[in-house]
N, C-alpha and C positions, 0 to 999 in steps of 0.2 A: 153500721156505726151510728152512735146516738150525738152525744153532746150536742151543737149545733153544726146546722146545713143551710146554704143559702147558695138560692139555683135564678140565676137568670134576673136580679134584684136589681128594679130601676126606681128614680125619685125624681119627678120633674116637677120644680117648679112655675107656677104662671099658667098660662094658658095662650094658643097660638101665637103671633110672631115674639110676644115679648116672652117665650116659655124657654125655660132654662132645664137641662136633663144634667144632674148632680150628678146622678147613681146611669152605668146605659148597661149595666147587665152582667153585677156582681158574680160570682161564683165563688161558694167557700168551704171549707168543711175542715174542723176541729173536733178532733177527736176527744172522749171525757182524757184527763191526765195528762194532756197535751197541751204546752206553753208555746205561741205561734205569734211571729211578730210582724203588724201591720206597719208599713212604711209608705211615705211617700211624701210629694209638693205641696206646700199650703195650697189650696183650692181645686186639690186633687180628689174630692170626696169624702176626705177620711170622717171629718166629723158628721158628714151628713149617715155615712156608713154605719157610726157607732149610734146614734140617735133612734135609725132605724132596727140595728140589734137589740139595743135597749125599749125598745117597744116606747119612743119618745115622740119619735114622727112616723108618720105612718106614708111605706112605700108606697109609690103608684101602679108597678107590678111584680110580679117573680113571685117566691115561693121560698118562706124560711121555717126550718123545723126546729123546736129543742127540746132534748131527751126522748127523741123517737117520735116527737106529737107535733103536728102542724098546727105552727102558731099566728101564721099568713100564709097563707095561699091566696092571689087576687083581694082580697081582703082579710081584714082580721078576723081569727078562728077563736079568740080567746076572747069572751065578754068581758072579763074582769081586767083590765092592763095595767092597773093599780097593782091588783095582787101578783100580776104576774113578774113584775120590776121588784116589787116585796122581799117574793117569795123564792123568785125562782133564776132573774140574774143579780150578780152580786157586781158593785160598779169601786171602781179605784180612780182615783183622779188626780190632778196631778198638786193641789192643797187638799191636805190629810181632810177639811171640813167638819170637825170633831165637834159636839157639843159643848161650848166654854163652861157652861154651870155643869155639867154631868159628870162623874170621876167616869176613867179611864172603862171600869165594868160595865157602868149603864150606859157610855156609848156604843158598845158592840153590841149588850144586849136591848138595847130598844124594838128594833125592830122585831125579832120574837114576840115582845111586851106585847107590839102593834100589832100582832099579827094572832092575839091572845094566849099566845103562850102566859102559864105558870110564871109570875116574876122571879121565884125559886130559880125554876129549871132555867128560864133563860141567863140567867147572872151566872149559873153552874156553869152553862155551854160558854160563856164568854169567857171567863177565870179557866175552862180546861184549853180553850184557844189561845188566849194569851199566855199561858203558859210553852204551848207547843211553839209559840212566836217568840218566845226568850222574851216578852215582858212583862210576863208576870208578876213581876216583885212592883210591879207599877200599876198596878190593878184597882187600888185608891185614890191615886194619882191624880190632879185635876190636868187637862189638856197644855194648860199652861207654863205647867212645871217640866211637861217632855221635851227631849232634842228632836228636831226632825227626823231623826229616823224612826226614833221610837213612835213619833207620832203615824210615820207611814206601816208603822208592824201593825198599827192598832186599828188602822183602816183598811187592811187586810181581812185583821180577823174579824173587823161587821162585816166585810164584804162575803166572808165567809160560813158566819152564823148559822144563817137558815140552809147551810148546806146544799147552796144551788147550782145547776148542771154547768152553770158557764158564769164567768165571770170577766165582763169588759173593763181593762186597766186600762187610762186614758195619760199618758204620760206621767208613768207613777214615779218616774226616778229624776226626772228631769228637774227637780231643786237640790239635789244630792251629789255629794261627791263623789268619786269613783267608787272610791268602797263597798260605799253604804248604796248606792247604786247595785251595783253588783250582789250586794248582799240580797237586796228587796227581790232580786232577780232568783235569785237561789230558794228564796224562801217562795217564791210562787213556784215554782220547779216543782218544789217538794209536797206542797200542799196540794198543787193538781194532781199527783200520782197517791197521796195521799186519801182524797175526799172524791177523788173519780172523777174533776172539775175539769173541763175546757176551758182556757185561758187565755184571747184575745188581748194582747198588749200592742198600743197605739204608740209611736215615739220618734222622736227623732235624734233619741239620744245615739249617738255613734260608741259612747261607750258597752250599749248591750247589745248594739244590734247581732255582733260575731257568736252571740251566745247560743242565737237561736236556729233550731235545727230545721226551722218551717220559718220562710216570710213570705209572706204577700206583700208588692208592688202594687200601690191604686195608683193610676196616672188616669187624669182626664177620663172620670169616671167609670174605670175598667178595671181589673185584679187582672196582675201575673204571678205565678205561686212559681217560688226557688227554691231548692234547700237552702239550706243555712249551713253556718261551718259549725254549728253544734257546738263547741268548746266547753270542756269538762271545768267546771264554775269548782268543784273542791273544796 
């Protein structure tokens, strides 16, 4: 299995008596096309968890792969962690964070821009994503003129641009209402089965949590993995 793996993943902060152990020995594995929901207590790891997915903070041990390639082991394996947040995870959060001067295209396409893609090609790839996101017709649009949903389709499809193996959604639904909630929820569904994407969702929305057919339990920096009741979203 590719997407990402993460075996034995610990985060202490400090050093002796006053040292604090965030992370005491993650274990995780999401498959590419697979939407998996992480839960748990504020101060239960979650954030320190996604910082470290996101190649943001760097763990103190364990061993995490993505797309088949160890990207930590004991330490970092990838010199570049710029490019690798860039290129290769896509992040969702829980304010859309859209650029206020940029129309609705040159927000998803920047980063291709950044990453030297063709300005052509990248505005193509965003206008064919926002279209698969049902907002297309909003592709002009400045940030200010969208409804929060629309603004969360559009954060989507950056997250999705450079067509990267895993993508960490950090409370995406959680300003939303049930609907449109559920909707955001569908539309990841689809696109990880879609672009081959693993799809780590952070939340403590009770409205999706029944959706999901995989969750992880952090408690007091540990993972328990459950199924989920999976419910057919429709």
């Amino acid at each position: 299995m590719e997407g990402i793996r993460i075996e034995g993943l610990r985060k202490r902060y400090g050093s002796g008596d006053t040292a604090v152990d965030a992370l005491k020995g993650v274990d995780m594995a999401v498959a590419p096309g697979e939407v998996v929901g992480l839960i748990g207590p504020s101060g239960s790891g979650k954030s320190t968890l996604l910082k470290c997915l996101g190649a943001v903070i760097e763990p103190s041990a364990g061993r995490m792969t993505l797309g088949g390639e160890a990207i930590y082991d004991e330490g970092w394996k990838i010199r570049d962690l710029r490019a690798l947040r860039r290129d290769r995870i896509g992040f969702v959060f829980q304010a859309p964070y859209l650029i206020p001067f940029l129309d609705v295209t040159d927000n998803v396409a920047l980063l291709p821009m950044l990453a030297g893609r063709p300005n052509a090609e990248a505005r193509k790839r965003a206008r064919e994503l926002l279209e698969a996101l049902d907002v297309g017709h909003r592709a002009r649009a400045m940030p200010s003129q969208l409804s929060g949903g629309e603004q969360q389709r559009v954060a989507i499809a950056r997250a999705l641009v450079s067509r990267p193996p895993v993508i960490l959604a950090d409370e995406p639904t959680a300003p939303l209402d049930s609907e449109r909630a559920l909707g955001v929820i569908r539309i990841l569904d689809r696109m990880a089965q879609e672009y081959d994407t693993a799809i780590i969702v952070v939340t403590h929305d009770e409205k999706i949590i029944p959706t999901f057919r995989r969750l992880y339990h952090i408690r007091d920096g540990r993972t328990y993995e459950e199924a989920g009741e999976g419910r057919a979203l429709g």
